[in-house]
Each structure stands twice: as C-alpha cells, then as structure tokens.
C-alpha positions as CSV (number, residue, x, y, z in Angstrom):
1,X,-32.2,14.6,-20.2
2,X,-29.2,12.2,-19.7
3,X,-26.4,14.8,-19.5
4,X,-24.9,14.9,-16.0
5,X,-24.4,19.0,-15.6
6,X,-21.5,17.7,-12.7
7,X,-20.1,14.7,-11.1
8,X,-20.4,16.0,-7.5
9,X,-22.4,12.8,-5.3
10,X,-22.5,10.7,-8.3
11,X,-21.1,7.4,-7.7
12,X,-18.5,6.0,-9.8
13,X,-16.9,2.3,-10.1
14,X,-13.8,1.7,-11.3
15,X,-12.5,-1.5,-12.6
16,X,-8.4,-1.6,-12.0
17,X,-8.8,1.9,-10.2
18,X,-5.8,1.4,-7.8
19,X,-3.1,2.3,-10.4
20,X,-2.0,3.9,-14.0
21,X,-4.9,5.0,-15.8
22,X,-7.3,3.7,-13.2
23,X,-5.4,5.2,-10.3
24,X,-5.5,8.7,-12.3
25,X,-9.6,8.0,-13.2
26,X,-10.0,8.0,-9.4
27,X,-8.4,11.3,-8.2
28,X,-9.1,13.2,-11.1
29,X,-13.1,12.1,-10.2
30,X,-12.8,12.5,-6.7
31,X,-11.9,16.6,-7.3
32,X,-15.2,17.1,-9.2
33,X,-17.1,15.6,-5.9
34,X,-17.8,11.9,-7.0
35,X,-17.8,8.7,-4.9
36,X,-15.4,6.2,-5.5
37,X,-15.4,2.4,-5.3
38,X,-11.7,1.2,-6.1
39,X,-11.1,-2.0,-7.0
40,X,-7.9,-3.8,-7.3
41,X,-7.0,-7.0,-7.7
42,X,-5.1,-8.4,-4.6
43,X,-2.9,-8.0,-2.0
44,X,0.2,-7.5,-4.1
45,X,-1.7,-4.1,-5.1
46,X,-3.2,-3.1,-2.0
47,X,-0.5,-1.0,-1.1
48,X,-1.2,0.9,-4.4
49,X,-4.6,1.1,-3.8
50,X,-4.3,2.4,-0.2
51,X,-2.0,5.2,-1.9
52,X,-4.8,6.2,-4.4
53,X,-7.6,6.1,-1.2
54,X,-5.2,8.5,0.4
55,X,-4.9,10.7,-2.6
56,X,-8.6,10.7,-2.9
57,X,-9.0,11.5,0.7
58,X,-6.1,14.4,0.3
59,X,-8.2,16.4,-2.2
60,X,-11.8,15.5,0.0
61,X,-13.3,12.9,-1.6
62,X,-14.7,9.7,-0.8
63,X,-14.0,6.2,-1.6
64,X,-13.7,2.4,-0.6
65,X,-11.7,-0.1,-1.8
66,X,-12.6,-3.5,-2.9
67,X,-10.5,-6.2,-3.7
68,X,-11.0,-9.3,-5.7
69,X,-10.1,-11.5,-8.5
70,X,-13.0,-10.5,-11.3
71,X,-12.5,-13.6,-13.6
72,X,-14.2,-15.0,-10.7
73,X,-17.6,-13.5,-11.4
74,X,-19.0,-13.7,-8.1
75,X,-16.5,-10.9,-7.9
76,X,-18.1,-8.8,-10.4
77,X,-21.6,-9.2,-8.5
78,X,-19.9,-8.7,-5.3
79,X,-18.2,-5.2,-6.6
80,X,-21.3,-3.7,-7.5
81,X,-23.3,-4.9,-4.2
82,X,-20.8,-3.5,-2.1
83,X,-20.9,0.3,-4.1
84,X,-25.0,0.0,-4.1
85,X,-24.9,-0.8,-0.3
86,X,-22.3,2.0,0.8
87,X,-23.3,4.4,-1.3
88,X,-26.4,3.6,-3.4
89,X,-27.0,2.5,-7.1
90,X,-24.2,3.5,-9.4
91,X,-23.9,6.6,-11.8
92,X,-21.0,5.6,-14.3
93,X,-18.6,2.3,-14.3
94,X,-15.4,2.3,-16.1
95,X,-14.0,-0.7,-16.7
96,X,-9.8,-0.7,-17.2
97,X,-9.0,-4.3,-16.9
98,X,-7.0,-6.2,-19.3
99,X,-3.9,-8.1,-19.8
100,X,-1.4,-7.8,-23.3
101,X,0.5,-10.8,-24.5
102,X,2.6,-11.0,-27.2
103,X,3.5,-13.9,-28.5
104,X,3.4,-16.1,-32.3
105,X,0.2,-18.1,-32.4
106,X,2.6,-21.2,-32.6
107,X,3.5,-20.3,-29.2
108,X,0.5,-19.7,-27.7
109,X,-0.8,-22.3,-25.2
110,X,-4.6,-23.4,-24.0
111,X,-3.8,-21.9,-20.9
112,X,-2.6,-18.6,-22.3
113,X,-5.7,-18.5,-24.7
114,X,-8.1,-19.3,-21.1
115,X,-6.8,-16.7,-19.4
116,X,-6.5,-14.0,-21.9
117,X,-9.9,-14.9,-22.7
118,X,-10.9,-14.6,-19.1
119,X,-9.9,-11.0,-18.6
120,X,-10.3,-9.4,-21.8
121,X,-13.2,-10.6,-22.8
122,X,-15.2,-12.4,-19.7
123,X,-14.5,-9.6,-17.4
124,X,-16.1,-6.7,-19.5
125,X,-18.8,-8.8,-20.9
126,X,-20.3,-9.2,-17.0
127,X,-18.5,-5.8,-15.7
128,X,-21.0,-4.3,-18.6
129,X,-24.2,-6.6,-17.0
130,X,-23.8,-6.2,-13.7
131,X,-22.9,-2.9,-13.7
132,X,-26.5,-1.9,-15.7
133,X,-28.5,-4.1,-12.5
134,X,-27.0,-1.5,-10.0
135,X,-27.1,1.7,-12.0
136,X,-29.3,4.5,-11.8
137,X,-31.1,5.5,-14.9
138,X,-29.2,7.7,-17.5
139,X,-25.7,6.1,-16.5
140,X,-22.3,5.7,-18.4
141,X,-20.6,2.7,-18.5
142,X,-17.2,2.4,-20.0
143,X,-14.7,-0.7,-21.2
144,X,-11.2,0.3,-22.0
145,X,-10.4,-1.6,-25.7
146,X,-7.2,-1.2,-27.8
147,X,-6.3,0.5,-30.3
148,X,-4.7,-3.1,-32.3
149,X,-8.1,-3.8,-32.9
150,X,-7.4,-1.6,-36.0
151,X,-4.1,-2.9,-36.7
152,X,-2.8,-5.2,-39.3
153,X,-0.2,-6.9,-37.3
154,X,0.8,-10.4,-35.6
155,X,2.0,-11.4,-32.4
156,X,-1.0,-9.9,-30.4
157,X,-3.5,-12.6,-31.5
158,X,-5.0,-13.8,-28.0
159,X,-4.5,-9.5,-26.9
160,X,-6.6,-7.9,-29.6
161,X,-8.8,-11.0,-30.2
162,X,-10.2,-10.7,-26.9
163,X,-10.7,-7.3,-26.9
164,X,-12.5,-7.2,-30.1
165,X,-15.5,-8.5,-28.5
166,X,-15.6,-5.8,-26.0
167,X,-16.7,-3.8,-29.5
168,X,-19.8,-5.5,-29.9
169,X,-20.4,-6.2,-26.5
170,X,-20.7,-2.2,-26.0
171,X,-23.1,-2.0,-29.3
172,X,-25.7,-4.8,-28.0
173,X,-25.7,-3.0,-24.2
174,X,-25.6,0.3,-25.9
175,X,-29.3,-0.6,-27.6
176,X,-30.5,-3.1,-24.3
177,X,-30.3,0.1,-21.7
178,X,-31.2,2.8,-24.4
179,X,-34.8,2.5,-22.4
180,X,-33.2,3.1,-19.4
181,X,-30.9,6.2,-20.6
182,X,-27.4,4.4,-19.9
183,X,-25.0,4.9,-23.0
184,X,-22.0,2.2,-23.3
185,X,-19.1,2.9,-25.2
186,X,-15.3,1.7,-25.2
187,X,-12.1,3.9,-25.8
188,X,-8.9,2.3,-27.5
189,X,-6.4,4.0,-26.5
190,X,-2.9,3.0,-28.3
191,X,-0.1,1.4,-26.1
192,X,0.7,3.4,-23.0
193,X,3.4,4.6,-21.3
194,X,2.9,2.5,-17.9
195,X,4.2,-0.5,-16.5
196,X,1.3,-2.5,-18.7
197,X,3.0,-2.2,-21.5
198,X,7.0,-3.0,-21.2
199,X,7.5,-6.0,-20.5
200,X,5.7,-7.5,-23.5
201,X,8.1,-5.3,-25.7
202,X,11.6,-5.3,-26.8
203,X,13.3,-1.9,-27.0
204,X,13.3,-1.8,-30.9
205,X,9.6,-2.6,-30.3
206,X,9.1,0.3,-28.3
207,X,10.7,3.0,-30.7
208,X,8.6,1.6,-33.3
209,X,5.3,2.3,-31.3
210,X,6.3,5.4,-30.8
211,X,7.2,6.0,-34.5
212,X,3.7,5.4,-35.3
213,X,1.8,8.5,-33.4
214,X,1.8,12.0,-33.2
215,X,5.5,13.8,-31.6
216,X,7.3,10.3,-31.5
217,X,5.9,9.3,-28.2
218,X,3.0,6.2,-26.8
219,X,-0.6,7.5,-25.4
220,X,0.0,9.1,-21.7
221,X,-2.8,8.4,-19.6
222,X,-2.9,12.2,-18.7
223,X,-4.3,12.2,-22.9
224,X,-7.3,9.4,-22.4
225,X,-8.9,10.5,-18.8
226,X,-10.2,13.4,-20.2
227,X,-11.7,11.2,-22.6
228,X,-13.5,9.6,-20.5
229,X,-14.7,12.0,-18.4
230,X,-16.2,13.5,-21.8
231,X,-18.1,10.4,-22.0
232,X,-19.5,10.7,-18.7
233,X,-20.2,14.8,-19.1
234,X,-20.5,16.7,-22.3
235,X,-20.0,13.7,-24.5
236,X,-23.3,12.2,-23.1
237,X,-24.8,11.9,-26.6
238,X,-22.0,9.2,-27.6
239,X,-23.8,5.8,-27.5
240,X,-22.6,2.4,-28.7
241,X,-19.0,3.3,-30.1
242,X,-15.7,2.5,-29.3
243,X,-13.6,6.2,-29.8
244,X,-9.8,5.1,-31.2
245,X,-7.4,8.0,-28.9
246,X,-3.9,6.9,-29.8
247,X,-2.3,10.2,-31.7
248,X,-3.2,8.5,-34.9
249,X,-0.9,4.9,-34.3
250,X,-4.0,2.9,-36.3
251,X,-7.1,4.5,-37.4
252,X,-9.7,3.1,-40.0
C-alpha cells in the first residue's frame, strides 16, 4: 500500500524551503513529526533559513539546512547525499524552485533564455532524478509549475516555456518509478502573493491578476500547502499530473 497513514519520521526534502511557500512547507511538516532537509540558496538567505530552522525547532521538529546553488548539479547530488546520510533515504521531495521573467521576446537575451532555462527546467528535471536514487519505496515527489502554462498570454515566454517541461518531465518519472511505488506530480499554483511575484509586475498588472480568480485576490500560499500535503497523504493515488490551484485564474 503506498498511502503514508502519517508523516511522523518520514523524511522530507525541500527545494527553496527557507522562505514563502517553501518556508511554510517546512513548519507546517515539521508539526506532523517529519524531518526536514532545508535548502536555500546562499548566504543572502541564510538568515531566512536560520529563521525557518528555528521555527521548526519551536514546534519540536527536526531539520538541517543545506545551502547551494542547484543549477550547479553537483548541488542536486550533494542535497540528497547529505539528507540520506543524516537521516536516511528520503520519503517525499518537493521541489519549489523557479524564477518569473517578464519581458517581450524581442527583449529577451541568450543569457536570460540560459538562465531561465537553468532553473525552471534543469533544476527539476535532476531534482526529480536524483531525488528517486535516494528515496525509499512508495515516495512522493513534487515540482512546483505555473498556472501560465494554461494561459494564452505574452510576455512570460522564457517563464512558462520552461516550466512547461516540468509537465512531461513528471509524466515520464510518474511511469519510470511506478515499480517502485513513488508517484510524481506538479501543482500550478497561479501567481502568489509573495516577494516572487512583484517585482516582474506593474501595479495595473497586479489588479488584473487578481481580477482573474476567485474573491479578487492572487493564490496565498496558506491555499497550495495543503495541496501538497494531500499529495503526500490522502491524495496518494494521484500519479503523473500536474493539479492547476489558482481560484480558477486559467483552467483548460
């Protein structure tokens, strides 16, 4: 049976886990017992990460920290060595990283395109395999999408082209581990009320997202972690999709 009855021992990677959505992923695991390997990406959020370790810690859970660059892959490798040797092969991965950029194609420059390719579409593509060499059998691994990958719009060309990969990356992984009980599957939420998301968008901009969605208002993060602890729980049975949680802002 791969249905987890409770997350208490089960050890969780998560991607981006220091702040936002990630930063709420890791406490709201920690209170149902799991173990926590936190990454972030460098020093300029280690401070944010050493607040979520403390919040973990404050409601008695365990964690580490780990800190690196993951377009680098040896990164990637690296994060899931250090969880298997601290606190053995890993139960469920989320994956949160990714990086919005809005601009016309005519603007868009090779080095732009690289690194938005990098971390929206390199990143999950070996966050997804190297997570499945260090997990236990009957796992959950999870990429965070968007919810432009349904919407007929410009501007976001590099954003949602390199996350519409992650979709088929989570179908092929989906039916490679299905001997092994793991289920992969991606949530798209729409755009969030965090720091991600402002600074690509104009204040007209904004309104309009919000327009678009249920009560006038963007996806909180408070609305998509109980997704994804679903997936990893009751929602065990969802293999190989990518679940659109955005109040109804794109849909198809």
């Amino acid at each position: 049976m791969g249905k987890f009855n409770n997350l208490n021992g089960k050890v969780i990677v998560i991607s981006g886990g220091a702040k936002n959505l990630g930063g709420l992923l890791s406490t709201t695991y920690a209170e149902q017992g799991a173990r926590l390997v936190i990454h972030h990406h460098d020093d300029n959020s280690l401070d944010e990460a050493k607040s979520t370790l403390a919040k973990v810690q404050q409601v008695g859970g365990e964690a580490t920290l780990f800190k690196g660059d993951l377009t680098k892959i040896e990164n990637i490798k690296a994060l899931f060595q250090h969880a298997e040797s601290t606190f053995g092969k890993v139960d469920i991965a989320v994956n949160t990283v990714g990086k919005v950029l809005k601009k016309p194609i005519a603007d868009v420059s090779e080095e732009d395109f690289d690194q938005m390719q990098d971390i929206n579409a390199k990143v999950a593509y070996f966050f997804i395999k190297y997570a499945e060499q260090h997990m236990n059998e009957n796992g959950k691994i999870i990429t965070l999408a968007t919810s432009l990958l349904a919407a007929y719009t410009g501007f976001y060309s590099t954003y949602a082209g390199e996350k519409a990969p992650v979709e088929h990356y989570t179908r092929a992984a989906s039916k490679e581990f299905m001997d092994r009980g793991i289920s992969v599957n991606a949530v798209a939420p729409g755009p969030m009320d965090t720091p991600f998301f402002y600074p690509q968008e104009e204040d007209e901009a904004v309104a309009f997202h919000k327009s678009q969605a249920l009560h006038n208002q963007l996806t909180q993060i408070e609305d998509i972690v109980p997704i994804i602890t679903f997936l990893t729980l009751d929602g065990w049975w969802i293999n190989g999709q990518t679940l659109f949680a955005n109040g109804g802002y794109t849909t198809r």
